[in-house]
C-alpha beads as a LAMMPS data file, in Angstrom:
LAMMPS data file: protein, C-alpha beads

298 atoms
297 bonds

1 atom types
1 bond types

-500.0 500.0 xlo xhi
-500.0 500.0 ylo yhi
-500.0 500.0 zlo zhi

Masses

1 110.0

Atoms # bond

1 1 1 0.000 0.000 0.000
2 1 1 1.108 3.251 -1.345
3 1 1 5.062 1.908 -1.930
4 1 1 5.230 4.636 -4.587
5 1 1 4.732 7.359 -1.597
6 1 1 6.311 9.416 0.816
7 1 1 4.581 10.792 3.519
8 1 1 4.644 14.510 4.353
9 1 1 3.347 16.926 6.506
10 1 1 3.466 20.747 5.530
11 1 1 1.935 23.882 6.794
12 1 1 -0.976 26.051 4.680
13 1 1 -1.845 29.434 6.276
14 1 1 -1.088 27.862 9.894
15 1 1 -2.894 24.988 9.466
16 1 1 -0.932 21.966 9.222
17 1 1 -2.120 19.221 5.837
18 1 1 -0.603 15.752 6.043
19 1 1 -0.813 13.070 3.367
20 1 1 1.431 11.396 0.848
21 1 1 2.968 12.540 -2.502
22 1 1 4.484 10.187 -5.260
23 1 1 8.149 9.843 -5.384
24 1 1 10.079 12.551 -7.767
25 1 1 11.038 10.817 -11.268
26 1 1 13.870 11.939 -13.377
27 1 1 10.954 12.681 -16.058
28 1 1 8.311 15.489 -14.533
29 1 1 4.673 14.336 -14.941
30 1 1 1.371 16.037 -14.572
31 1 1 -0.167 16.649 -11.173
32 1 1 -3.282 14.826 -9.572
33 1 1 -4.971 16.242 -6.586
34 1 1 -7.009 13.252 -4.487
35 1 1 -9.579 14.995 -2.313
36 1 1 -11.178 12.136 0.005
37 1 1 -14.562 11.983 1.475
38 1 1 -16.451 11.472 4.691
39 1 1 -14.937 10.342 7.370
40 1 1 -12.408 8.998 5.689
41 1 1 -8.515 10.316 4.777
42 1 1 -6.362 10.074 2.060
43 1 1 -6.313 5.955 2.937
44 1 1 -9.055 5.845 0.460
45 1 1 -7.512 5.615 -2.718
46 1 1 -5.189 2.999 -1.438
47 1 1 -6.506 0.719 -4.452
48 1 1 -5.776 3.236 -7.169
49 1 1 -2.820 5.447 -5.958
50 1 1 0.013 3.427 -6.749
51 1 1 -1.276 2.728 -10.619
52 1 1 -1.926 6.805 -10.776
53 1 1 1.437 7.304 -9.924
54 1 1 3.093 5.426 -12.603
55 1 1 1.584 8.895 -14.836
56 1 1 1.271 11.487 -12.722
57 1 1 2.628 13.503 -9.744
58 1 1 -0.226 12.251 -7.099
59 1 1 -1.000 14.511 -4.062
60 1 1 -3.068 13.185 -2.029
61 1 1 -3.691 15.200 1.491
62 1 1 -5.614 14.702 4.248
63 1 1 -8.430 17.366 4.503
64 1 1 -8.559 20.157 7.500
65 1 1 -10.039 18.621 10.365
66 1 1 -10.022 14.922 8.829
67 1 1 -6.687 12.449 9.361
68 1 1 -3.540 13.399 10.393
69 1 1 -4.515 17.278 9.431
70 1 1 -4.869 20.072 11.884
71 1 1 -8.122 20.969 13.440
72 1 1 -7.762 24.459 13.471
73 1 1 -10.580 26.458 15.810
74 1 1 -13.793 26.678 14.614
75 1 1 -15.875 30.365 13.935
76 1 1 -19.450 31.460 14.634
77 1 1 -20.089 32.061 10.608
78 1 1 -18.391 28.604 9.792
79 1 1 -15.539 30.045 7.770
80 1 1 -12.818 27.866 9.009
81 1 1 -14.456 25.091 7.841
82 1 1 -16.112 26.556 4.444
83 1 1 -15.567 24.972 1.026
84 1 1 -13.555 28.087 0.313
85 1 1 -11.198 27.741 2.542
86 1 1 -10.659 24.206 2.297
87 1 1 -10.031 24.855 -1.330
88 1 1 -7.578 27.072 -0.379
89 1 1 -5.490 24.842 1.782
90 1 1 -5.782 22.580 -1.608
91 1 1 -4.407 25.213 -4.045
92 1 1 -2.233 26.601 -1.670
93 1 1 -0.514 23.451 -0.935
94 1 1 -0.573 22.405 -5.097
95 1 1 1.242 25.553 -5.628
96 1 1 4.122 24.555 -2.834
97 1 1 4.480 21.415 -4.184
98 1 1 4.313 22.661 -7.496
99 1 1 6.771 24.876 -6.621
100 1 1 8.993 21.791 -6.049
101 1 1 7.955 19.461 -8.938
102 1 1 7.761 22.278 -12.025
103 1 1 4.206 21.987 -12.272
104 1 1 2.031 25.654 -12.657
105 1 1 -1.659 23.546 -12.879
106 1 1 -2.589 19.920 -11.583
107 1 1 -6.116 18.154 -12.241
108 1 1 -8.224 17.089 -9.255
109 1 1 -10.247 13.776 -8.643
110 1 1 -12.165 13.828 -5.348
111 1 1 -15.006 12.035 -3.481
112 1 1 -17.865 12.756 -1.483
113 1 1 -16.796 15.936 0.975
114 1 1 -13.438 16.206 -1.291
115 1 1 -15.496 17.109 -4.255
116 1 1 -17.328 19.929 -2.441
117 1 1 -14.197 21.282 -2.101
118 1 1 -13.210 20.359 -5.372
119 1 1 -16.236 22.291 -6.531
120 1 1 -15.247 24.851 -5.098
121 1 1 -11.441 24.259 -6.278
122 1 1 -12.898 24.818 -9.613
123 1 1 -15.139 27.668 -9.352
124 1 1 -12.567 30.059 -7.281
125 1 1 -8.867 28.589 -9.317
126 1 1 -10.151 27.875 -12.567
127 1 1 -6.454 29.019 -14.033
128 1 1 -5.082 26.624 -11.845
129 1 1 -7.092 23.291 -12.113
130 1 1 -6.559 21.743 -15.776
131 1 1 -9.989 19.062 -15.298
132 1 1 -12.090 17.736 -12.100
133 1 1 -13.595 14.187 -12.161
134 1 1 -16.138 14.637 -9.267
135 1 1 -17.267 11.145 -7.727
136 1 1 -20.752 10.253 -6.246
137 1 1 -22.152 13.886 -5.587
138 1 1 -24.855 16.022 -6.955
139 1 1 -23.866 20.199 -6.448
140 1 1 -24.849 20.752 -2.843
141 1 1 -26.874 23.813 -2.947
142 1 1 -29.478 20.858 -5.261
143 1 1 -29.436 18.576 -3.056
144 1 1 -30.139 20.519 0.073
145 1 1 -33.255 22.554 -1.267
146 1 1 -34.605 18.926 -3.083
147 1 1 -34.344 16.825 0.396
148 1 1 -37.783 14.911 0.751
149 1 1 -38.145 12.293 3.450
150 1 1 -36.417 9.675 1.730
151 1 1 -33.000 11.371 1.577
152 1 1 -33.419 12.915 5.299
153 1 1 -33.818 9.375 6.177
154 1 1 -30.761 7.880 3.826
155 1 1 -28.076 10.911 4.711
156 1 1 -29.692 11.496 8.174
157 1 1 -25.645 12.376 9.205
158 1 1 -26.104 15.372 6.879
159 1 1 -28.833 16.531 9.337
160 1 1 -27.640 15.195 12.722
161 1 1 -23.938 16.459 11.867
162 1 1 -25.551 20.223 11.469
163 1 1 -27.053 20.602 14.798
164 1 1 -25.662 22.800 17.202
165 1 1 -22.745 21.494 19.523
166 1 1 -22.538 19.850 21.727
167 1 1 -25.044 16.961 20.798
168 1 1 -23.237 15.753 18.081
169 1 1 -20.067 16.042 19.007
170 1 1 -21.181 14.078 22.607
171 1 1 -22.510 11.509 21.244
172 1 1 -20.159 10.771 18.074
173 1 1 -17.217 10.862 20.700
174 1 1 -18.414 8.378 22.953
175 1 1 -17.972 5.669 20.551
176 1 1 -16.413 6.638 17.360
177 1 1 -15.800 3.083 16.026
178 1 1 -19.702 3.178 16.363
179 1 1 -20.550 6.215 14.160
180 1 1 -17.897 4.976 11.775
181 1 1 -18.804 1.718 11.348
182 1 1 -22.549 2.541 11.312
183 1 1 -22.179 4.794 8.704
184 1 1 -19.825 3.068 5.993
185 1 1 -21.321 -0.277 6.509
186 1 1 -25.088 0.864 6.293
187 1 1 -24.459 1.589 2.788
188 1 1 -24.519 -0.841 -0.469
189 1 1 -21.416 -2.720 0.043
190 1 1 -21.167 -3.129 3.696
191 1 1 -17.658 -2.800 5.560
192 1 1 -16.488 -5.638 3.322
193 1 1 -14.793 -2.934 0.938
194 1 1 -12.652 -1.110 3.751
195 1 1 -9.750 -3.217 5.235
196 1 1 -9.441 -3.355 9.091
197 1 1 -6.630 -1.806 9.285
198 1 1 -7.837 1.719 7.179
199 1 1 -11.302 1.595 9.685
200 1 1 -9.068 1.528 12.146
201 1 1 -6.862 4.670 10.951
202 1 1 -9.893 6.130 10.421
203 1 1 -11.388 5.829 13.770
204 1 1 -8.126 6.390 15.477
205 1 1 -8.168 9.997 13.225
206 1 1 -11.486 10.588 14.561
207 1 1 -11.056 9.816 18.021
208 1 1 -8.177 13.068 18.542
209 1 1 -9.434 15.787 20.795
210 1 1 -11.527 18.285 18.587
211 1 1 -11.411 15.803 15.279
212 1 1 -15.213 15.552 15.940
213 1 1 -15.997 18.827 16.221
214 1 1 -14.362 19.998 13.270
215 1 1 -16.227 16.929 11.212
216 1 1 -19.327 18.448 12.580
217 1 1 -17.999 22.069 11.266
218 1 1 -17.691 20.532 8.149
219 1 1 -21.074 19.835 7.620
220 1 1 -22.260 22.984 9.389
221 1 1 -20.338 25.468 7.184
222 1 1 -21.813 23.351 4.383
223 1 1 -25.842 23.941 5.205
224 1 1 -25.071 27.640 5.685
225 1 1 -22.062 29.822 4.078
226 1 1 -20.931 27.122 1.249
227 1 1 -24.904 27.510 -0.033
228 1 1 -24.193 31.407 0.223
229 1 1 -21.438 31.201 -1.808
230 1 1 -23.291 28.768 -4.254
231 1 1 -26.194 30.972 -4.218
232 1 1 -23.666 33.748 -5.141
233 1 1 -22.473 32.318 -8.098
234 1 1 -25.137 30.581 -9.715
235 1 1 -27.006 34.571 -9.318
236 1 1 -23.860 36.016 -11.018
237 1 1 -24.190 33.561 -13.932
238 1 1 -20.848 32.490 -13.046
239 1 1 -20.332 28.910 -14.588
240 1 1 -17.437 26.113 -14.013
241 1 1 -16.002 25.897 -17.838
242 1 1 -12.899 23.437 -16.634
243 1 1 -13.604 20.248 -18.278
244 1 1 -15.441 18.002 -15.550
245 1 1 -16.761 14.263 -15.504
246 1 1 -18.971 13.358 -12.689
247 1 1 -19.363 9.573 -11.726
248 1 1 -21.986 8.193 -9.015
249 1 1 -22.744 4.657 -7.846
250 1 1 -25.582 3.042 -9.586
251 1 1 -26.595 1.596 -6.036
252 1 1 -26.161 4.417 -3.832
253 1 1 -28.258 7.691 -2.941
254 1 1 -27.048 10.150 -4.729
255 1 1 -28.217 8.549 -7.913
256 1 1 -31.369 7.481 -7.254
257 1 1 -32.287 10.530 -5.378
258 1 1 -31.072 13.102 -8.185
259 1 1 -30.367 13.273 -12.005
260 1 1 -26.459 13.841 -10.769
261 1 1 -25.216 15.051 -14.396
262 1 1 -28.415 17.246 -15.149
263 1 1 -27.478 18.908 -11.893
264 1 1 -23.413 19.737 -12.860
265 1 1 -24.418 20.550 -16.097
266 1 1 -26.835 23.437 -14.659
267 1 1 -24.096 24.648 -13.373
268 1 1 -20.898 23.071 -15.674
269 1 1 -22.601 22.926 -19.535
270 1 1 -19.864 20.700 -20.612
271 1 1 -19.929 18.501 -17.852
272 1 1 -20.334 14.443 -18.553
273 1 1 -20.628 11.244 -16.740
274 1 1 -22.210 8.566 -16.005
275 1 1 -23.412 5.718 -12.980
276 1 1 -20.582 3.043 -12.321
277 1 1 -21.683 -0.500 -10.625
278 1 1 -21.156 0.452 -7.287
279 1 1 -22.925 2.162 -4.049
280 1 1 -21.378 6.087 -2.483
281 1 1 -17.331 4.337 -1.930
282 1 1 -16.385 4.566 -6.022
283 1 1 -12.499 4.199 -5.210
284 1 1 -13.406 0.994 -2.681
285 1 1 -15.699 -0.769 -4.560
286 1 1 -15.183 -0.370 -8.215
287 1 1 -10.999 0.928 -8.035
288 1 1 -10.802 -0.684 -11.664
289 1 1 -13.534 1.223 -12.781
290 1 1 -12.564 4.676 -11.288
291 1 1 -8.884 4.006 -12.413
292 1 1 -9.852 3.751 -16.340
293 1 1 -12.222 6.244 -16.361
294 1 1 -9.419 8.688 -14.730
295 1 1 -6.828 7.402 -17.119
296 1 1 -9.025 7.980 -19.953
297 1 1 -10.315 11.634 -18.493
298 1 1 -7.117 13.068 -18.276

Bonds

1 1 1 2
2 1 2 3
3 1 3 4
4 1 4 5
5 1 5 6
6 1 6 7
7 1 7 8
8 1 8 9
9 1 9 10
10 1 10 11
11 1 11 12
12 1 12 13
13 1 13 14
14 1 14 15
15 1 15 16
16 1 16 17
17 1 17 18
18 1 18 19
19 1 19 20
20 1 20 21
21 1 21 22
22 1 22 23
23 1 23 24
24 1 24 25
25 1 25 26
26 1 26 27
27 1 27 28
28 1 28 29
29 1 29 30
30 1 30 31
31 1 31 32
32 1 32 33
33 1 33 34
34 1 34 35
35 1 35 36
36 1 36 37
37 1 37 38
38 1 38 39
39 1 39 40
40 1 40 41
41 1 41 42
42 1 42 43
43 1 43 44
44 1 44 45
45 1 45 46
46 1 46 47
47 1 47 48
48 1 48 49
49 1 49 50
50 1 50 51
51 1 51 52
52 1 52 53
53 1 53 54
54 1 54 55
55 1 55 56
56 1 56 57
57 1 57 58
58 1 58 59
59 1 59 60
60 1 60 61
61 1 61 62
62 1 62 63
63 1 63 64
64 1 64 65
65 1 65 66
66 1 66 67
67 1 67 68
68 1 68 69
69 1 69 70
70 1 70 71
71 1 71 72
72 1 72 73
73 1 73 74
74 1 74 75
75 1 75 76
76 1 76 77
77 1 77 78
78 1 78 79
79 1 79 80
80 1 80 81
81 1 81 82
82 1 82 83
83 1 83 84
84 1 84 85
85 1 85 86
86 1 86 87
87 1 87 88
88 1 88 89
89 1 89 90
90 1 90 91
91 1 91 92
92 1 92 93
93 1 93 94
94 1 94 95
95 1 95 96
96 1 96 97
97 1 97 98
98 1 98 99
99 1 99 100
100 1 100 101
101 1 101 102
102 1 102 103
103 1 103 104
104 1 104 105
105 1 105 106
106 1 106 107
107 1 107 108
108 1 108 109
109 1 109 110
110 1 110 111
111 1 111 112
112 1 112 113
113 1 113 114
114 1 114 115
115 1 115 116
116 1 116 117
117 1 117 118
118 1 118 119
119 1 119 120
120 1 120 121
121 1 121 122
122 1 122 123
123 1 123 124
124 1 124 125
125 1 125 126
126 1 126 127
127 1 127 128
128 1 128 129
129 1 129 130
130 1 130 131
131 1 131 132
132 1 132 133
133 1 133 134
134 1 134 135
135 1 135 136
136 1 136 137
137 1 137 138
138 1 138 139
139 1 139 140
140 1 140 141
141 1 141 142
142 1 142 143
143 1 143 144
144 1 144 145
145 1 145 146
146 1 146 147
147 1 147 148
148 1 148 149
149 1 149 150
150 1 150 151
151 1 151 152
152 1 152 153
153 1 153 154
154 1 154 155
155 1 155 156
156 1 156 157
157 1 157 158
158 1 158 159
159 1 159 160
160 1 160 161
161 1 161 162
162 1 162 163
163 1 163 164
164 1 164 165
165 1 165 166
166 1 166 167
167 1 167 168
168 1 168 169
169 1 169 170
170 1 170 171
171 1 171 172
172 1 172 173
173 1 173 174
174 1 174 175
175 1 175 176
176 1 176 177
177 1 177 178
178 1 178 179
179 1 179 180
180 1 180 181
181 1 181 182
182 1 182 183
183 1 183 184
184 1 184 185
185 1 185 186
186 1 186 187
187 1 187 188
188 1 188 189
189 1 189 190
190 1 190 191
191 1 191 192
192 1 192 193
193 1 193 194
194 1 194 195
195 1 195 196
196 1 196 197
197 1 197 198
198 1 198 199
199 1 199 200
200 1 200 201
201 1 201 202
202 1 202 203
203 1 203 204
204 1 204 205
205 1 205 206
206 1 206 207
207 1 207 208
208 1 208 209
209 1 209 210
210 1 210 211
211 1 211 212
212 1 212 213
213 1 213 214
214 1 214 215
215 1 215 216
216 1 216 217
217 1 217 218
218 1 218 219
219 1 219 220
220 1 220 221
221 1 221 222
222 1 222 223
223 1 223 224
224 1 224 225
225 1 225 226
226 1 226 227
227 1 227 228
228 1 228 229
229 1 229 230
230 1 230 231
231 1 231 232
232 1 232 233
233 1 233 234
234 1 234 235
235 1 235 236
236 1 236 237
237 1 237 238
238 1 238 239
239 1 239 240
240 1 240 241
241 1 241 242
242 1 242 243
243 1 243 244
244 1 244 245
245 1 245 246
246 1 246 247
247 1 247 248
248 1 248 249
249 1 249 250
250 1 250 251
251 1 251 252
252 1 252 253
253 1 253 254
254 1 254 255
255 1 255 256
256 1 256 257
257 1 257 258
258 1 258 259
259 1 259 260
260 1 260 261
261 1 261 262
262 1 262 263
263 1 263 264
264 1 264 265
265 1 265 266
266 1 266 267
267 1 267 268
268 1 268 269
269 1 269 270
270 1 270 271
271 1 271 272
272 1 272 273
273 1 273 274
274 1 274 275
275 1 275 276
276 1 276 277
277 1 277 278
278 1 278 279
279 1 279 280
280 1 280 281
281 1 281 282
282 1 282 283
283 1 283 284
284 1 284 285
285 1 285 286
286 1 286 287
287 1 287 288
288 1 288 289
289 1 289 290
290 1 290 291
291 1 291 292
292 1 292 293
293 1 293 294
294 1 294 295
295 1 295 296
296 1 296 297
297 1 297 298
């Protein structure tokens, strides 16, 4: 697992972001940003990374407030943990690695809360991202003001996450393996797709003083100033012209609940995609899948 990595750890705008990068070659190759999801880390593309690496630089960081990352303190308004700013961290840190590497633009491919920031990459860097491939999410702004009783019921975190501290963040840390465990293995696939030693690194991750908290932030900034800031552009006309493919499990919620490519191309004309055989974990339970339709993307 990950052999062609090194780990690192590097400060963006006082926040620390830890993760891995792929090994320098004497020949410089594109750069590929891996944004994980919820509440994973960077663990999750342990199927694919090593193949990406044979063709690109791969950068693949643990988002603020989730692994080995800092948990910086939190704000009334939600900023810290906004889309924006978490997109920041991301193009800050592409730019110091870039910096390194003698690469100027990288593409992205991100999952679940890693492609809201992606989105957001996108809309606020579009000089700096060359293509996104977005996996298993409709635009968030959609699928807040569409929620009917069966996706409430299906993503009830999204709602129970939101709620002012400390409920959440009491109950979550009383048993973390719970809420983990709950959560990944309610969906299509079960645990069977996550190795016991990632859960564990991902409980472990969760179970650090604060890590709760700033999950729960995570969600909160993304039911109130993330939907300003999509409401913002969407008003302006402002639309995402970087070429973007969007992928979602044919099993899971987010494709039988929306029309997932409709939605990014209300907001991303040129956007394409299409269902894979697989529930919300695209990386986990279809890696072949995900790898040839990033090869063939990019």
């Amino acid at each position: 697992m990950f052999e062609a990595f090194t780990e690192f750890a590097t400060t963006i705008d006082g926040v620390e972001i830890a993760g891995r990068i792929s090994r320098p070659t004497a020949d410089p190759k594109p750069a590929l940003l891996l944004l994980h999801g919820h509440p994973e880390s960077h663990l999750m593309w342990h199927k694919i990374a090593d193949r990406l690496a044979e063709k690109y630089t791969v950068v693949m960081p643990d988002l603020r407030g989730y692994g080995s990352s800092g948990l910086p303190a939190s704000d009334p308004q939600h900023l810290t943990y906004s889309k924006r700013t978490m997109a920041r961290d991301q193009a800050l840190l592409m730019q110091h690695f870039g910096a390194e590497r003698g690469f100027e633009q990288f593409a992205v491919c991100a999952h679940d809360r890693g492609a809201r920031v992606a989105h957001r990459l996108v809309a606020d860097y579009p000089d700096r991202v060359t293509a996104a491939i977005l996996l298993d999410i409709a635009p968030t702004l959609d699928m807040y003001e569409s929620t009917d009783r069966a996706f409430a019921e299906a993503y009830f975190h999204w709602f129970f996450l939101i709620q002012p501290e400390p409920l959440p963040e009491s109950l979550i840390e009383a048993n973390p393996r719970a809420y983990i465990e709950n959560l990944m293995g309610s969906r299509y696939a079960g645990l069977a797709p996550f190795p016991a030693e990632v859960l564990d690194r991902y409980v472990g991750a969760l179970s650090r003083p604060g890590a709760v908290h700033a999950m729960c932030e995570d969600y909160r900034a993304s039911s109130t100033i993330d939907l300003e800031h999509d409401r913002h552009d969407r008003n302006h006309g402002l639309l995402i012209d970087t070429p973007l493919r969007v992928l979602w499990g044919e099993h899971g919620v987010v494709g039988k609940q929306f029309d997932p490519l409709a939605l990014w191309r209300a907001v991303a004309p040129t956007a394409t995609g299409r269902a894979l055989d697989a529930g919300h974990y695209l990386p986990e339970e279809a890696p072949e899948a995900v790898l040839q339709e990033v090869l063939a993307f990019l």
